[in-house]
matplotlib code that plots the C-alpha trace (Angstrom):
import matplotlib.pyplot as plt

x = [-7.1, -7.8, -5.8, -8.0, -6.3, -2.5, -4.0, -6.0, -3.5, -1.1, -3.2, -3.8, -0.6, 1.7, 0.0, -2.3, 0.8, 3.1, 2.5, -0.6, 0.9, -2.5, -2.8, -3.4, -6.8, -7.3, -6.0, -8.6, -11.3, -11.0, -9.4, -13.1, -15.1, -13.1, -14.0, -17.8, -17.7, -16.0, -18.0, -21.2, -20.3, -19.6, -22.9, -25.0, -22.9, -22.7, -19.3, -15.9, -14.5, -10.8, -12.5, -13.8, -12.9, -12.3, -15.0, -17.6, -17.2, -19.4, -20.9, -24.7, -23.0, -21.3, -24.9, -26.4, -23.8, -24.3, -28.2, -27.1, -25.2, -27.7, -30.8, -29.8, -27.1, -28.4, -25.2, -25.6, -25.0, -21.7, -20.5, -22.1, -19.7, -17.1, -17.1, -17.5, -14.4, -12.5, -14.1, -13.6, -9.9, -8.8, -10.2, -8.1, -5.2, -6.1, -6.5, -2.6, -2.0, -5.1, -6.2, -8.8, -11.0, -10.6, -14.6, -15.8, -13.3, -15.6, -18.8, -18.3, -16.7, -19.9, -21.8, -22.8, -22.1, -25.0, -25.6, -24.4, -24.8, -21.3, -23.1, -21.7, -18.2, -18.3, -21.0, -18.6, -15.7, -17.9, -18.7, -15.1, -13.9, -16.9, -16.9, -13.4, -14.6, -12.1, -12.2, -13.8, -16.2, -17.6, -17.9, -20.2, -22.1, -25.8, -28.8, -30.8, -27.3, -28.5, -30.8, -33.9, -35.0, -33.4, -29.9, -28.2, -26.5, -24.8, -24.7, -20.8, -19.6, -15.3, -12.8, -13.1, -16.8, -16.7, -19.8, -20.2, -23.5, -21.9, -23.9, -23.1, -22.5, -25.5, -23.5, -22.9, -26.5, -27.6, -25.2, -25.9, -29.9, -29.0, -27.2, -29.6, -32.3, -30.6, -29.1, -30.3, -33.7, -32.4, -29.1, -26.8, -28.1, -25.3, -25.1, -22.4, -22.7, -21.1, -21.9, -23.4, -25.4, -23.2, -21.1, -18.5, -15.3, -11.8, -10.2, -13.1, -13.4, -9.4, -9.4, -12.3, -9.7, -6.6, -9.1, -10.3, -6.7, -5.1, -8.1, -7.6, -3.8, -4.6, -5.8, -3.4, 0.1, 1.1, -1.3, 1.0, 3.9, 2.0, 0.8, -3.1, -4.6, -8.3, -6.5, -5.6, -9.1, -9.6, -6.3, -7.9, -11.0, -9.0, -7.1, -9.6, -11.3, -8.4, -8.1, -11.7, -12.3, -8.9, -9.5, -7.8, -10.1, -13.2, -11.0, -10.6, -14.1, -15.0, -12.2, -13.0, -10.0, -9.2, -7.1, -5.9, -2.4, -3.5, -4.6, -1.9, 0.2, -2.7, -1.0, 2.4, 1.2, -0.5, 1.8, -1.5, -0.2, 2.9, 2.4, 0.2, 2.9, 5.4, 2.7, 2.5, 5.8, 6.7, 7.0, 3.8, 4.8, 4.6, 1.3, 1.8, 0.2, 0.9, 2.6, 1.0, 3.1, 1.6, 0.2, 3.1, 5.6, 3.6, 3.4, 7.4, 8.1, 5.1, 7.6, 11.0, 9.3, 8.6, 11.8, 13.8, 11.6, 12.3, 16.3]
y = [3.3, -0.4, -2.7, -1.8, 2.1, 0.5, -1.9, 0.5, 3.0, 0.5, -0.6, 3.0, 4.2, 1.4, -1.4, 0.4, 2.9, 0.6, -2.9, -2.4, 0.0, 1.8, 5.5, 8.4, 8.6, 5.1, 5.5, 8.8, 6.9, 4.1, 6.6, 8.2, 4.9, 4.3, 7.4, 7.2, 3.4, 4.3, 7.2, 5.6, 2.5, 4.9, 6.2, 3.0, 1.4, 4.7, 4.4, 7.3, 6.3, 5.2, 2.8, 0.6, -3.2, -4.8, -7.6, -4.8, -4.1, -8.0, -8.7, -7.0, -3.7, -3.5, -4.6, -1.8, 0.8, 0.1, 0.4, 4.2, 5.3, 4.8, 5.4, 8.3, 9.9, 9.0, 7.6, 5.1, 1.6, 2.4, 4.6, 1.5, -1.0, 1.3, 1.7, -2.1, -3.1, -0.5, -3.5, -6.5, -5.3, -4.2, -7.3, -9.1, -7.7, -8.4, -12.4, -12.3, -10.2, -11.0, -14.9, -14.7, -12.5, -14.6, -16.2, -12.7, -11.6, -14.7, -13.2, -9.6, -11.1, -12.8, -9.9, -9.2, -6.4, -4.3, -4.5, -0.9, 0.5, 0.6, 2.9, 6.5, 4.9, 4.1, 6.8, 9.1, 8.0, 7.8, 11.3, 12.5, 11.0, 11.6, 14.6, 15.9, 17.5, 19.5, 18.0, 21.4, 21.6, 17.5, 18.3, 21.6, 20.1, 20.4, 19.2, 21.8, 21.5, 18.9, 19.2, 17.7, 14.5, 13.5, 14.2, 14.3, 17.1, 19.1, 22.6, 23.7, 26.4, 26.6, 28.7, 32.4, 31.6, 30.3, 28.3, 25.5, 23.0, 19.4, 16.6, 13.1, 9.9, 7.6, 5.5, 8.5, 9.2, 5.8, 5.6, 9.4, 8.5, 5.1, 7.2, 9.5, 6.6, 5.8, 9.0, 10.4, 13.1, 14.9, 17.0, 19.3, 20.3, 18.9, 15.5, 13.7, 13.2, 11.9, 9.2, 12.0, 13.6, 16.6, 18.0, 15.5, 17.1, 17.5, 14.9, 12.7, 12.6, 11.6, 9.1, 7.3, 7.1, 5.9, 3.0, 2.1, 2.8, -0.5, -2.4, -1.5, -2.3, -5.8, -6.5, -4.7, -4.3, -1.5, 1.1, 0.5, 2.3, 5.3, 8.3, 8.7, 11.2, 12.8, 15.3, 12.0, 11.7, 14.6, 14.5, 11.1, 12.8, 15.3, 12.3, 10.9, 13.7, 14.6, 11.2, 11.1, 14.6, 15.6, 18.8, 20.7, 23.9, 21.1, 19.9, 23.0, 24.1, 20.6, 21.6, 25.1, 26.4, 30.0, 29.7, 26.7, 27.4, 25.3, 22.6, 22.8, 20.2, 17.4, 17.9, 17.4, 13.7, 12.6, 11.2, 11.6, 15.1, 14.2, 11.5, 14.0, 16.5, 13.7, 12.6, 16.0, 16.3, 12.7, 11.6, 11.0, 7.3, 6.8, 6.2, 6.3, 3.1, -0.1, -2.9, -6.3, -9.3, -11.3, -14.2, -15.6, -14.4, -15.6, -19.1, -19.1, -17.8, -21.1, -23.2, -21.8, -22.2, -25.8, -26.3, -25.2, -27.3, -30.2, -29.5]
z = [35.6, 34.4, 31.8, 29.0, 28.7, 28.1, 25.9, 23.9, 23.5, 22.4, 19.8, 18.0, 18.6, 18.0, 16.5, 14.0, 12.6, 12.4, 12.7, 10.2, 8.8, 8.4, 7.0, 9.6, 7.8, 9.6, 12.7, 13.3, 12.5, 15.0, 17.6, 17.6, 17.1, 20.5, 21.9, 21.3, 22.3, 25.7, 26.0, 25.4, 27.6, 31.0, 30.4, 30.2, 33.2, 35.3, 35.8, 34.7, 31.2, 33.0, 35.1, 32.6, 32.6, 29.3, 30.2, 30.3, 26.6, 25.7, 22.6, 23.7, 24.6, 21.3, 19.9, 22.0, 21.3, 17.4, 17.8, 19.4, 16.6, 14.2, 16.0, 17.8, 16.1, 12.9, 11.5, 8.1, 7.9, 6.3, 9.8, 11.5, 10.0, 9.9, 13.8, 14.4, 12.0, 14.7, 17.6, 16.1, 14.9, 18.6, 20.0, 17.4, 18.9, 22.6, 21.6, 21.3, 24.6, 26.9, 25.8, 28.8, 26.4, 23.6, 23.8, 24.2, 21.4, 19.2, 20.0, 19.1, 16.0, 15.3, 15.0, 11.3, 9.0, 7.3, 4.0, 2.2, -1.1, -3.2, -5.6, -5.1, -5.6, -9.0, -9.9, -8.6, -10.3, -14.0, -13.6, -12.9, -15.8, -18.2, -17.9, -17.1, -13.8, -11.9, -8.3, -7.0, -10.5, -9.2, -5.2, -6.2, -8.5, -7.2, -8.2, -10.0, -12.5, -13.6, -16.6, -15.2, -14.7, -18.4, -17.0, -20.6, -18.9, -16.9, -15.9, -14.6, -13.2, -13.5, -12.7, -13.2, -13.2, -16.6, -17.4, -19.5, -20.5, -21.0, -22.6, -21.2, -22.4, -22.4, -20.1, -18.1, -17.9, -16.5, -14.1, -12.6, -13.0, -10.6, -8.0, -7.7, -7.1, -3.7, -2.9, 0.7, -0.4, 2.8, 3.3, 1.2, -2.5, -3.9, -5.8, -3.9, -0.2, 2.3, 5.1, 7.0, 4.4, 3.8, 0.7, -0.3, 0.5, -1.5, 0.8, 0.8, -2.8, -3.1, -0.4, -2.4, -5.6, -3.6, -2.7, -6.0, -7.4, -4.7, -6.1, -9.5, -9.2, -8.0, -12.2, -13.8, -11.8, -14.1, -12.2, -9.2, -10.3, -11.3, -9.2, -10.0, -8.9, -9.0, -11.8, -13.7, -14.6, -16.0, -18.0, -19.3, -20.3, -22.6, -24.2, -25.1, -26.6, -28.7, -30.1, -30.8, -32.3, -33.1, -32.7, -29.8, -29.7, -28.7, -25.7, -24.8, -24.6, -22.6, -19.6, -19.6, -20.2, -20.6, -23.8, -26.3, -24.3, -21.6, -23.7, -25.9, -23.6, -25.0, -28.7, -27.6, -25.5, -28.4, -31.1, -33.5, -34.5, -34.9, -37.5, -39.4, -39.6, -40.9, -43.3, -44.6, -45.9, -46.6, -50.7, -52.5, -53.2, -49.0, -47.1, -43.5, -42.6, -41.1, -42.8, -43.7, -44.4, -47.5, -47.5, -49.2, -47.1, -43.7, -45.6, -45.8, -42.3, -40.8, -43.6, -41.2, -38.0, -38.5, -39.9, -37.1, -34.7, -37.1, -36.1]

ax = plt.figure().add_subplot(projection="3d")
ax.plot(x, y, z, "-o")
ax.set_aspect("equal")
plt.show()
């Protein structure tokens, strides 16, 4: 066995977990771009996987081993830079360890990333909250649920079977009419696919939100201390509706829910109803409302601020 099986196993079991401290999600992925790569390599130099030499893995075989994967296997541009992030990142660990690599560490660096479509990502995300999608209601939605090429709607099929016809938002509409411009015409019926052209999956769908939840936290720090979760959304959704509508039967009919109990724990997060209920009984003479300083009074606090600067 040469040097490049201590070094590689050293960088995805001990440098990956816990010096990068990437997620297990992670650390699969670039264990099986590894496994293809060395696989791929014995083949093209006729040698046994164990005796490859780190020097054989140059620049044109990783070029060579990228054109496989997409020509042959038929993996996207997004598997494709997926797999050579999982290169150049192990041969940024051997610079440190093996400096005699470090100009064929350069060159496999320098070659370029394919340009990908980001679309499904916030198409995705739209949907989920637009429509307040249960994770399993989004992942099954299939094309002929859609209503047409107009796509003002969706056709849904919930728990217990229960069907339900939900216009969109215009916004909504546009964005689901954009994915479907660049979505794959071959693979599963259903509208969301996955780099391999299948079904989007329950996992697949939440490791896409944690993502957009670490870049999201990078605007507004508050997002960081919560837990969000592909549920989130749809809790969202039903906010919203209430506060819009006000009326919790219409919420209920856009989740699918069974019965208003379900919804009912909507009325007691939004402090609308509440404020109504005080209203009800408070004396005539009070208007819930909010108060207004006059201008009088805002001329005499400008007077006091300047004052006390004056001191």
């Amino acid at each position: 066995m040469t040097v490049l099986a201590p070094h590689l196993s050293a960088f995805l079991r001990e440098h990956l977990p816990h010096e990068r401290q990437a997620s297990r999600h992670t650390c699969a992925t670039y264990a099986y771009s590894f496994q293809l790569l060395v696989c791929f390599a014995a083949r093209r130099l006729n040698v046994k996987p164990c005796n490859l030499e780190i020097e054989q893995l140059d620049a044109s075989l990783v070029l060579a081993f990228l054109k496989h994967i997409e020509s042959e296997r038929g993996n996207s541009a997004r598997t494709r830079n997926t797999r050579l992030a999982a290169v150049n990142s192990f041969f940024r660990f051997l610079e440190y360890r093996l400096p005699s690599c470090l100009d064929q560490s350069r060159r496999i660096h320098a070659i370029p990333m394919k340009k990908t479509d980001e679309a499904l990502l916030g198409y995705l995300l739209h949907l989920a909250f637009a429509a307040g999608l249960r994770v399993s209601e989004l992942i099954n939605l299939r094309l002929d649920h859609l209503d047409g090429l107009a796509c003002s709607s969706i056709h849904v099929m919930g728990k217990g079977r229960r069907e339900r016809v939900l216009p969109l938002w215009k916004e909504t509409t546009t964005a689901l009419k954009a994915w479907l411009a660049i979505r794959p015409r071959d693979g599963s019926p259903e509208v969301f696919l996955n780099a391999a052209g299948h079904a989007m999956t329950r996992s697949g769908f939440e490791y896409i939100l944690a993502k957009h939840v670490v870049v999201a936290a990078q605007d507004q720090s508050s997002i960081a201390k919560k837990r969000v979760t592909p549920h989130v959304l749809r809790h969202s959704c039903a906010m919203h509706t209430l506060q819009a509508t006000g009326d919790v039967r219409k919420v209920s009919l856009w989740l699918g829910h069974a019965s208003l109990q379900s919804t009912e724990i909507y009325l007691r997060a939004d402090p609308t109803e509440k404020l109504e209920a005080l209203a009800a009984v408070a004396p005539l003479s009070l208007q819930r409302g909010r108060f207004r300083a006059s201008d009088k009074l805002v001329a005499m606090l400008k007077a006091a601020t300047g004052a006390k600067k004056l001191c």
